[in-house]
C-alpha positions in Angstrom: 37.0 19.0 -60.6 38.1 21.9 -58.4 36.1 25.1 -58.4 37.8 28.7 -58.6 36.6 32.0 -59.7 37.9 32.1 -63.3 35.2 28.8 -63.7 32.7 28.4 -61.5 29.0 29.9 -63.4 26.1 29.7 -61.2 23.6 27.6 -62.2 20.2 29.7 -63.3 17.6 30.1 -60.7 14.0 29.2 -61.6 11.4 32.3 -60.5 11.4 35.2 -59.4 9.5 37.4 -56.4 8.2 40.5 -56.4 9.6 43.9 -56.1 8.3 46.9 -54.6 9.1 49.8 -56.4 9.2 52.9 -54.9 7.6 56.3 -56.1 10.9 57.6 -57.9 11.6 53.7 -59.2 11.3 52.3 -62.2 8.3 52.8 -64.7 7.1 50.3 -68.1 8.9 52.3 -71.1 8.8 51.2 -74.5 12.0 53.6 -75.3 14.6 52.0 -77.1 17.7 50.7 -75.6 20.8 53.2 -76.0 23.3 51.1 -74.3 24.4 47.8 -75.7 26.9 47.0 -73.0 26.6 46.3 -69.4 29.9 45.7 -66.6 29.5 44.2 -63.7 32.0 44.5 -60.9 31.4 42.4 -57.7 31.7 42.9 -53.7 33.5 41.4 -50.8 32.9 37.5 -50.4 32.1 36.6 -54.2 34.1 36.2 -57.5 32.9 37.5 -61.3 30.6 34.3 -61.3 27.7 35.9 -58.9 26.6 37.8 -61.5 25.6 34.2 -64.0 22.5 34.7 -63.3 21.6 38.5 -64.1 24.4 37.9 -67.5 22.3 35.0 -68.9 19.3 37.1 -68.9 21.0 40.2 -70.2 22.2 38.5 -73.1 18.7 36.7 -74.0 17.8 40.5 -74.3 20.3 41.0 -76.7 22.7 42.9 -74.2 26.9 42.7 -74.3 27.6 41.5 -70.7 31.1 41.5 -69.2 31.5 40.3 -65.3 34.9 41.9 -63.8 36.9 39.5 -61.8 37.9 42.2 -58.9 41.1 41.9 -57.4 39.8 42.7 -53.6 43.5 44.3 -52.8 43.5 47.8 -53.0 40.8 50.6 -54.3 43.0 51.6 -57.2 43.2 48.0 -57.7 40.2 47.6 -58.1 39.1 50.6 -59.8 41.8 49.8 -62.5 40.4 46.2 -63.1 36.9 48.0 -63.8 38.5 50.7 -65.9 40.3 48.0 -68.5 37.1 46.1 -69.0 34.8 49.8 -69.3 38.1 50.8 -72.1 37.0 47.4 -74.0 33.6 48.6 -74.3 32.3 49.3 -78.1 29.7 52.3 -77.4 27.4 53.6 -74.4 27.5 50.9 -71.4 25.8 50.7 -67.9 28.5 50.0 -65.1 26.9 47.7 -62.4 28.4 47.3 -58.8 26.7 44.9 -55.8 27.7 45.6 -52.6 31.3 47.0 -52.0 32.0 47.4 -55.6 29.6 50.4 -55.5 33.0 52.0 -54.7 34.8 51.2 -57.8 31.1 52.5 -59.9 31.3 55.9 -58.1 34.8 56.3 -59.1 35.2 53.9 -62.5 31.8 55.6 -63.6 33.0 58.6 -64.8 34.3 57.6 -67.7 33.2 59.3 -70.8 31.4 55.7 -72.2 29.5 54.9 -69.0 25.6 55.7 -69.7 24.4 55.0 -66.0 25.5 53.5 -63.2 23.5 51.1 -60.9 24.0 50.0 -57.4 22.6 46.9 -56.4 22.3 46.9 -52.5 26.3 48.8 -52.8 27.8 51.1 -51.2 27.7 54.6 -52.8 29.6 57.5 -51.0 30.1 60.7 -52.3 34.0 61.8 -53.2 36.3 62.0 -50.4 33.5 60.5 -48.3 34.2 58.4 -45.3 32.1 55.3 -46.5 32.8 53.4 -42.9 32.0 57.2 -40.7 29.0 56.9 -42.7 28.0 53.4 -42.3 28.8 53.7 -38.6 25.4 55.9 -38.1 23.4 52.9 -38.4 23.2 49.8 -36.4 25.7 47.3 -37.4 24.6 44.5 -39.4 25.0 41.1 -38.3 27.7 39.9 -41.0 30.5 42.4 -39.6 30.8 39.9 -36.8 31.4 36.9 -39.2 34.6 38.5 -40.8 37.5 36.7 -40.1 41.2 37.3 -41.1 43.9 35.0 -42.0 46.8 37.8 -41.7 45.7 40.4 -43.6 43.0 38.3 -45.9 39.4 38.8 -44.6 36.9 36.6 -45.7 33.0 35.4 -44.0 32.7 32.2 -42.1 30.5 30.0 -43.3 27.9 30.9 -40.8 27.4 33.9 -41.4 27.8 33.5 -45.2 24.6 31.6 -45.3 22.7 33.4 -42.8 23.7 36.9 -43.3 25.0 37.1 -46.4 23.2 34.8 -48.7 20.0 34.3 -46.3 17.7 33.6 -49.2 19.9 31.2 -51.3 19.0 27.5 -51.0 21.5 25.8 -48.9 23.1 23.7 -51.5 23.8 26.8 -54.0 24.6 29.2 -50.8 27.5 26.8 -49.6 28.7 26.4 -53.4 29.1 30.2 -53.4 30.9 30.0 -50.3 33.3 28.1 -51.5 34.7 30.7 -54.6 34.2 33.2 -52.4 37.5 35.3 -52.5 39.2 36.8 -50.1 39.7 40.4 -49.6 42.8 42.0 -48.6 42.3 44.9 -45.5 44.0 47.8 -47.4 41.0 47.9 -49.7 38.7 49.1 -47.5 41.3 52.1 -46.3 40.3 53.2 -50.2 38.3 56.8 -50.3 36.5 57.4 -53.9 37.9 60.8 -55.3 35.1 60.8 -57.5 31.3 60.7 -57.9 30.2 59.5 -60.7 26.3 59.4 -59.5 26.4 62.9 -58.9 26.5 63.0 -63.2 25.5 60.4 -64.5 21.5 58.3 -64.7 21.6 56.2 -61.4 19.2 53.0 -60.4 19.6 51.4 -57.3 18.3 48.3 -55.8 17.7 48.5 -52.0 17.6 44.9 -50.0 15.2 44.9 -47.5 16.2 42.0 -45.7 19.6 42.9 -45.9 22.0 41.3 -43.0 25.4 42.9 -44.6 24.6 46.6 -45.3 21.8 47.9 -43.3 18.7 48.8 -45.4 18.1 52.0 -44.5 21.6 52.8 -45.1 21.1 51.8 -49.0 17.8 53.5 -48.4 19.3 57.1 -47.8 22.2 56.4 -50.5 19.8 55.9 -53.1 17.4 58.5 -52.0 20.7 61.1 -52.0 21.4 60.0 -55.1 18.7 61.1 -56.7 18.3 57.0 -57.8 15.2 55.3 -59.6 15.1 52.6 -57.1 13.3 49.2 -56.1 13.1 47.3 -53.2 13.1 43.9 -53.0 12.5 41.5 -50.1 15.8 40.1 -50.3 19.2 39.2 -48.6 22.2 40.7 -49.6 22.2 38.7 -52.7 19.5 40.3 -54.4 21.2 39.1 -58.1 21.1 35.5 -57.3 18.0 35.4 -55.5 16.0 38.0 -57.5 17.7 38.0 -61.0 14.8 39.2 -63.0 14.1 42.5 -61.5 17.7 43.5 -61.2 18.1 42.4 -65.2 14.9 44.5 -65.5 16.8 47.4 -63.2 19.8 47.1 -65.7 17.8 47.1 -68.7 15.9 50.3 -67.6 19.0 52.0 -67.3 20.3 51.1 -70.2 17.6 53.2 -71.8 18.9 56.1 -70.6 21.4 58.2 -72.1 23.9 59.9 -69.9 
């Protein structure tokens, strides 16, 4: 049976490692959970389906979890796919973004229902920022040189999909995600967030120290500008597939918080 992104589900992933937290990150509470729902909006070289593993672990804790299948085309795009799912919402909700997407939760995260916002190794720029300027202050990671475009559809050779990118998957599962991976079209990343919504709003972030895609200290000094409670975790890029406990435990935290 062919795969594609409106079916494929990651299998679950047995274990977990451990985090470091740092001194703002997350503390044992006991507070009650104010916000039943939880979006997730994925990155550049994935589909809704990345998230299986964090959603089956959300939902054993009793959690409304809705995985947004991002169009990759443009920013408003993009933006508007997360809006529509946040408008579906019944009550308080947590908007989640890995990697690009961190774009569409600083602008989508605004709206009036989202509780906090969490960034899970993402981009996060501040409004009118100029997210590539920025990135450009740090050393390049290694996964910018496995882009490839077929006309104006970039997407990661497998190379540098399993090394870079998903560098602590097991094989077998890293090469089944790299082949839903969806393109993405150029004109999104021309996008420029008008908004940000971590400026009011709780924010968490999960920083990925072994990260080959965004550099770590980059995530470092957007989650320490940010004012985040954040973790780091000795992960690739795919800290949600490799390391789906703490960032369910990250997501749960912040849905204790009320905005």
């Amino acid at each position: 049976m062919m795969m594609n992104r409106r079916t494929f589900s990651a299998g679950l992933l047995a274990g977990s490692a451990a985090s470091l937290v740092s001194n703002r990150g997350m503390a044992a509470t006991s507070a009650p959970i104010s916000a039943r729902n939880v979006v997730l909006v994925h990155g550049l070289f994935a589909d809704g389906s990345c998230w299986s593993e964090v959603i089956a672990r959300l939902q054993a804790a009793g959690l409304n979890a809705t995985a947004v299948q991002n169009p990759l085309t443009t920013l408003p795009d993009a933006v508007a796919s997360a809006e529509r799912v946040l408008a579906r919402q019944d009550g308080p909700t947590v908007l989640v973004g890995h990697s690009f997407s961190g774009m569409i939760v600083t602008q989508a995260g605004v709206a009036p229902n989202v509780s906090a916002v969490v960034y899970v190794a993402a981009r996060a720029p501040d409004a009118d920022e100029d997210y590539t300027a920025l990135a450009k202050t740090y050393p390049t990671p290694p996964a910018s040189a496995g882009i490839i475009f077929d006309g104006d559809e970039g997407r990661l050779t497998e190379a540098a999909f399993l090394h870079d990118f998903a560098g602590d998957v097991p094989e077998a599962k890293a090469k089944v995600l790299y082949a839903v991976q969806w393109p993405f079209h150029k004109e999104l990343l021309a996008g420029r967030t008008t908004q940000a919504a971590w400026r009011s709003k709780p924010s968490f972030y999960a920083v990925s120290t072994e990260d080959r895609t965004i550099n770590p200290d980059l995530e470092r000094f957007m989650a320490k500008r940010m004012g985040a409670k954040t973790i780091e975790l000795k992960s690739s890029h795919l800290s949600m597939i490799s390391h789906p406990d703490e960032i369910a435990q990250l997501i749960l935290e912040a849905a204790r918080q009320s905005s």
